[in-house]
C-alpha positions in Angstrom: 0.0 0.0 0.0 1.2 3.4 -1.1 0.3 6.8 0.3 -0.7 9.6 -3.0 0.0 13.1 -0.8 -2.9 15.6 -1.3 -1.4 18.2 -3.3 -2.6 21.5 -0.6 -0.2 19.2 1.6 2.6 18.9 -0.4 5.9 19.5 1.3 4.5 20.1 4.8 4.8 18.1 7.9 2.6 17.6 11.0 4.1 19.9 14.1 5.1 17.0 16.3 8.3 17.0 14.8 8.7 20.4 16.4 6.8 20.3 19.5 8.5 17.1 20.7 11.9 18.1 20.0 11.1 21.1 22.0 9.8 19.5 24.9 12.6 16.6 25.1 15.6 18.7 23.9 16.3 21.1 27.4 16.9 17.8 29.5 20.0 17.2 26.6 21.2 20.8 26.9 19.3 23.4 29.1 16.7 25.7 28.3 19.0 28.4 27.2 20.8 25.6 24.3 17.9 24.5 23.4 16.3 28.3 22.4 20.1 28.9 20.8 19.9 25.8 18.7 16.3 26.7 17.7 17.4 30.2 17.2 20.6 28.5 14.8 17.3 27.1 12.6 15.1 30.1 12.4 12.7 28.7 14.7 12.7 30.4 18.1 9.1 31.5 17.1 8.1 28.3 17.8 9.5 28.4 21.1 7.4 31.1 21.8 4.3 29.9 20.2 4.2 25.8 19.4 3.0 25.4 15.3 -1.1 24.4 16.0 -1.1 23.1 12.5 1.1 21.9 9.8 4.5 22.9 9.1 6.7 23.7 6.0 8.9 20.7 5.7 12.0 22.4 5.4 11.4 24.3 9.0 11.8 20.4 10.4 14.6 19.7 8.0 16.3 22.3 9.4 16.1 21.7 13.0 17.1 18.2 12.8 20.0 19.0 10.6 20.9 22.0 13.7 20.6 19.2 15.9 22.8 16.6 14.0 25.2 19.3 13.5 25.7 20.5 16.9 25.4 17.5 19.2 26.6 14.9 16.9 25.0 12.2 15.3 24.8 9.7 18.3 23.1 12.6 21.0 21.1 14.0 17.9 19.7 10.2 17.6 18.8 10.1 21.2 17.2 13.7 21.3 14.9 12.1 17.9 14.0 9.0 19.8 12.6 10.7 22.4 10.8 13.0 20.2 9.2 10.2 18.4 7.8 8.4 21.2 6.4 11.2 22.4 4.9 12.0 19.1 3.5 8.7 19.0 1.8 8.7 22.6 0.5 11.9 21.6 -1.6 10.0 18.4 -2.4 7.5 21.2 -4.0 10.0 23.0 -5.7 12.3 20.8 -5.5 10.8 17.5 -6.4 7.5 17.3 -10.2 6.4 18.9 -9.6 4.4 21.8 -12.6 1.4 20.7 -10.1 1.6 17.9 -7.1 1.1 19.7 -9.2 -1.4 21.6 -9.8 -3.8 18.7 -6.4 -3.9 17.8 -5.3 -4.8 21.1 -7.6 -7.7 20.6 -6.6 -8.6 17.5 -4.0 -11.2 16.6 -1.0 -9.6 16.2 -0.7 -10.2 11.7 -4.3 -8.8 11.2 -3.7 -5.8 14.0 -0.3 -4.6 12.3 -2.4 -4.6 8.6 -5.1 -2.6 10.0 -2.5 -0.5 11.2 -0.8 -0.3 8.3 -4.0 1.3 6.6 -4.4 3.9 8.7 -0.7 5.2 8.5 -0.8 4.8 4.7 -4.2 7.4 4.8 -2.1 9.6 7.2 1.2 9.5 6.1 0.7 13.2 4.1 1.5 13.9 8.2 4.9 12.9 8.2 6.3 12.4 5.0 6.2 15.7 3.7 6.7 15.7 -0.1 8.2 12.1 0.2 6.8 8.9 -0.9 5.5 6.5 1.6 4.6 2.7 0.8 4.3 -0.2 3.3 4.2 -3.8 3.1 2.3 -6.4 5.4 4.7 -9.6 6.7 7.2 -11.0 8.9 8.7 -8.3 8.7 6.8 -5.6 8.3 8.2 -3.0 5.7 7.7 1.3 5.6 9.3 3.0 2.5 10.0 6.6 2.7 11.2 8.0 -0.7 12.8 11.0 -1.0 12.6 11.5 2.6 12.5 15.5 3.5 14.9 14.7 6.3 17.7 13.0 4.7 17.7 16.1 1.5 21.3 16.8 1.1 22.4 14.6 4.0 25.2 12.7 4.6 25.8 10.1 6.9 27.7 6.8 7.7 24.4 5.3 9.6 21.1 5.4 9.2 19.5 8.8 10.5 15.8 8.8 10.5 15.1 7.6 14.7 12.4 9.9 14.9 10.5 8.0 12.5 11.7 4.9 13.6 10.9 5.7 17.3 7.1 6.5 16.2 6.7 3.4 14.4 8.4 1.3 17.2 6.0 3.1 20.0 2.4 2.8 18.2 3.0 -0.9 17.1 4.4 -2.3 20.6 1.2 -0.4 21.9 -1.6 -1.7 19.4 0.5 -4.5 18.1 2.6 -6.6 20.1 4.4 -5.2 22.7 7.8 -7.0 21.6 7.7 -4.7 18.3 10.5 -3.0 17.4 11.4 -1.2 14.1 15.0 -0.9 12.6 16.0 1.1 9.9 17.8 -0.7 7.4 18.6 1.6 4.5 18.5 5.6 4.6 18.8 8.1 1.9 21.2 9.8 3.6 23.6 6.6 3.6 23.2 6.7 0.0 20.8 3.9 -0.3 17.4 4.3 -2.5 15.1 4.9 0.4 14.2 5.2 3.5 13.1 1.5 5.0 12.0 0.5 8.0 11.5 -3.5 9.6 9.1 -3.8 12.1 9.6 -7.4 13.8 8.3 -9.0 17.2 
């Protein structure tokens, strides 16, 4: 299953990928750091005033590539984990009915993780910005990101896209199985042709 973005969403990305960064970041470097580093990627006013809607995608490529820049790849990684599982308990708590979360709690694991699947493929004009998103039901589960916003002009020895991976991970351990977790196993900014993700319990 493939994701088609709506073309009035083109190149824009849900404000998690802001908001959570700004609420993990200070416990990594201080309040002060953390408004300089936004201030490095033009986004203080976001400090001021968290986005309420949907944000330009290069505002979050910039951040993240402040972040990678500097705190290093390995602490940058950490800060993006952190902001993904918060972004996914926020979906878990105002995005995503809880009967719905109910039945695919009660669901067998396979048939949970396809209904799943369908609902991020609908949603994934959230997160992927102007990138292509596919995924693929199985043992293991596959997401594609194509031409991933984040990983534009990147270049890295190691995979680099935790905050997604962190996202995926949290939602299915929650509504899946709670052994989940999701591995990145080919990045843009490694050079490779996409952005892929295995989800395995």
């Amino acid at each position: 299953m493939s994701a088609v973005l709506p073309a009035s969403h083109a190149g824009r990305i849900g404000p998690n990928a802001i908001i959570r960064v700004a609420e993990v970041l200070p416990a990594f470097v201080g309040t002060a750091e953390t408004r300089h580093l936004f201030e490095r990627a033009g986004l203080e006013h976001h400090l001021r005033r968290p986005p309420e809607g949907m944000v330009d995608e290069t505002e979050v490529m910039r951040l993240h590539g402040v972040l990678r820049d500097a705190l290093g790849g390995s602490e940058a990684a950490k800060v993006a984990r952190q902001a993904g599982q918060r972004t996914a308990d926020y979906l878990l708590a105002h995005r995503i009915p809880r009967p719905v979360q109910r039945l695919l709690k009660a669901l067998p694991a396979p048939l949970a993780a396809r209904l799943l699947l369908a609902a991020i493929t609908r949603h994934a004009w959230t997160f992927a910005g102007s990138g292509h998103f596919s995924a693929r039901p199985g043992r293991p589960v596959v997401l594609e990101i194509r031409d991933n916003p984040l990983c534009r002009g990147v270049r890295a020895d190691a995979p680099v896209c935790d905050f997604y991976a962190a996202t995926f991970e949290r939602l299915f351990r929650v509504l899946v199985h709670r052994d989940a977790t999701a591995l990145e196993v080919a990045c843009e900014a490694r050079g490779d042709d996409a952005c892929r993700f295995e989800l395995r319990w």
